[in-house]
N, C-alpha and C positions, 0 to 999 in steps of 0.2 A: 871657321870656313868649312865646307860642308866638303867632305872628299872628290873627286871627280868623278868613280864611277858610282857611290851613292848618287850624286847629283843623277847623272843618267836615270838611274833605276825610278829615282823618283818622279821625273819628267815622265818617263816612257809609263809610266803605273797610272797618269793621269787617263781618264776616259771625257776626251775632248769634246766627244762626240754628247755626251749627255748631260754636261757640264753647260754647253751652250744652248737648253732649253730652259734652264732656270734663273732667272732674273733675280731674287733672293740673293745672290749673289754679292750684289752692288754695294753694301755698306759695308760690310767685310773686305770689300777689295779694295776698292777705295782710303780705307783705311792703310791697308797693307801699302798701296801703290805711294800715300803719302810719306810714308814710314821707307822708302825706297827712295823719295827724294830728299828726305833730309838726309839720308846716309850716303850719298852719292853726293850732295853737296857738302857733307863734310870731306869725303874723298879730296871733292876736284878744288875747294879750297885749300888743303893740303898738300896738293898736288899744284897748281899755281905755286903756292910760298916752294915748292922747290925748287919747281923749273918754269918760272913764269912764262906766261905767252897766253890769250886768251884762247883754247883750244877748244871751248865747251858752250858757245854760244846755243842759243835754238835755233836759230834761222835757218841751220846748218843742219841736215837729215842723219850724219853721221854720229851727231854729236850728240849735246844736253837735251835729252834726261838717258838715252837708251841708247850707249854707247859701250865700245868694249876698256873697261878701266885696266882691265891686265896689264892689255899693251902698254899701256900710262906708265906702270908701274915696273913692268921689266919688258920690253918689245920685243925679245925671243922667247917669247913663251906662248908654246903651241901645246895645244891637247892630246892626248894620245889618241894614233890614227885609230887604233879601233872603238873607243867611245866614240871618237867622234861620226865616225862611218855609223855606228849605230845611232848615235843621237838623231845624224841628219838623215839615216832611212826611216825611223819611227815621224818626224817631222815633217818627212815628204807627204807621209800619209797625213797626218795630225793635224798638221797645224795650221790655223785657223787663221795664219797672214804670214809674208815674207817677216815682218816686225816680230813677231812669236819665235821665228825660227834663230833671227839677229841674236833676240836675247837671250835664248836659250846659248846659243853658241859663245857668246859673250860669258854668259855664269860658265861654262865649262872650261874655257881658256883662266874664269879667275880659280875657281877648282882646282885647275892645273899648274899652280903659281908655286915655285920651289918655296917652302918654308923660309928660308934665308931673306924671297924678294920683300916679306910683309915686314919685315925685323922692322927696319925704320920706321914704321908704323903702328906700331904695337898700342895698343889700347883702341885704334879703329875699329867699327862693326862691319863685318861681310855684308856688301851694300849687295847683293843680289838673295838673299835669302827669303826678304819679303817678295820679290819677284816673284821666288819660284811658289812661293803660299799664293801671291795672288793666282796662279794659273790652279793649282789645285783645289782651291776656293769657286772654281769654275769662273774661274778672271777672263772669258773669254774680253776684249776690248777694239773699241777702234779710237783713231785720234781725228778730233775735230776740232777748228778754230779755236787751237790752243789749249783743249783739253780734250782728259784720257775719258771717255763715257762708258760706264757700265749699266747702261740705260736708266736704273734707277740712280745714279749719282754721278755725279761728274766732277774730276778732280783738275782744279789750273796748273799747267805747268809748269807755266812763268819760265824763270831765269834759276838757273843754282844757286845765286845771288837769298833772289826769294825764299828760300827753300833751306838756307843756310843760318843754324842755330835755331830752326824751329826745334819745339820740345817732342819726347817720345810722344807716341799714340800707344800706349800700352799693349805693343808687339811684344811678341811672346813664342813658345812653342810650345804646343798642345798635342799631345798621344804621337807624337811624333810628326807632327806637319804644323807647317807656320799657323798662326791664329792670331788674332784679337782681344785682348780678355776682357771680358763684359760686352763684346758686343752684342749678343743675342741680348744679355739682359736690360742693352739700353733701346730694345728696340728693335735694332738693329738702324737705327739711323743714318745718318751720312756723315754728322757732323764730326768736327775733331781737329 
C-alpha cells in the first residue's frame, strides 16, 4: 500500500497539464487501467463472500469500477485533514474531471486504512496503485458507452464479474512509478 502522504506527493508531482497533449499515452494506460480491474475485482469479490449484498453494479455512478473500497473495508476511515486539504487544492487546480478528483480521494482514504483494517486480507494487491501510474502515465481519460478511452485505446468495463480472475498484465514498478513491462517493446499496442 502506498503511504498516504507519498500517495499526495506523488499525485500533486503529476504535470496534468502537459500529460494531456500526448496521446502515446494510450497503450500503457490502458494496460494499467486493466490491471485496476482485475485488482478491484478481486477486492469486491472478496468483499461480497464477506458481507454479501450486490453493492458494485455499473449502472450505478458510485460504484463498479471507480469506487471508494476503503469505506468497504472499514467505513470510518477518513484521511488526514491536511493531505487531504492539500490533495483537493492541487485537484481544484489539476484536474482534468470531477471522476480524476473521485479517485484520487478514493486512493487516499485507502492510503489512510489503519494497518489492522487489511489483516483479513493479506495476500490482496493495493487495487489503486495502477490508477495512480495510469495518471502519471499521462492517463488523462474520459468514459464513453461503457468504456474508459485513451483515444488511442479503449478499455470495456463490463461488470467486476468480467474482470474477475483475469491474469496479470505484467504491472510492475519502474524507477519509482507504476509501469508496464515490455510495453514500449511491444510496440506499445493495446492489446493484453
Amino acid at each position: 500500500m502506498i503511504p498516504a502522504d507519498r500517495l499526495v506527493g506523488r499525485v500533486t508531482a503529476i504535470d496534468w497539464r502537459a500529460k494531456g497533449h500526448d496521446f502515446g499515452h494510450g497503450p500503457e494506460c490502458a494496460r494499467l487501467l486493466r490491471e485496476y480491474l482485475r485488482r478491484a475485482a478481486l477486492w469486491v469479490r472478496e468483499l461480497q463472500t464477506d458481507r454479501p449484498g450486490d453493492f458494485f453494479d455499473v449502472g450505478q455512478p458510485d460504484r463498479w469500477p471507480f469506487f471508494d473500497l476503503a469505506r468497504r473495508v472499514d467505513p470510518s476511515v477518513r484521511a488526514d485533514p491536511e493531505l487531504l486539504a492539500r490533495l483537493d487544492g492541487f485537484l481544484a487546480v489539476h484536474a482534468s474531471s470531477p471522476l480524476t478528483g473521485r479517485i484520487c480521494r478514493a486512493a487516499l482514504n485507502w492510503a489512510s486504512l489503519p494497518a489492522g483494517a487489511l489483516a483479513p486480507f493479506a495476500g490482496l494487491p493495493d487495487p489503486f496503485e495502477p490508477l495512480v501510474g495510469v495518471f502519471e502515465s499521462g492517463g488523462g481519460f474520459w468514459i464513453e458507452n461503457g468504456f474508459v478511452d485513451f483515444v488511442e485505446c479503449r478499455v470495456r468495463l463490463g461488470t467486476w464479474q468480467e474482470h474477475d480472475g483475469t491474469t496479470a498484465t505484467g504491472f510492475g514498478v519502474v524507477r519509482g512509478r507504476t509501469s508496464v513491462r515490455g510495453d514500449r517493446e511491444k510496440g506499445g499496442r493495446c492489446g493484453g
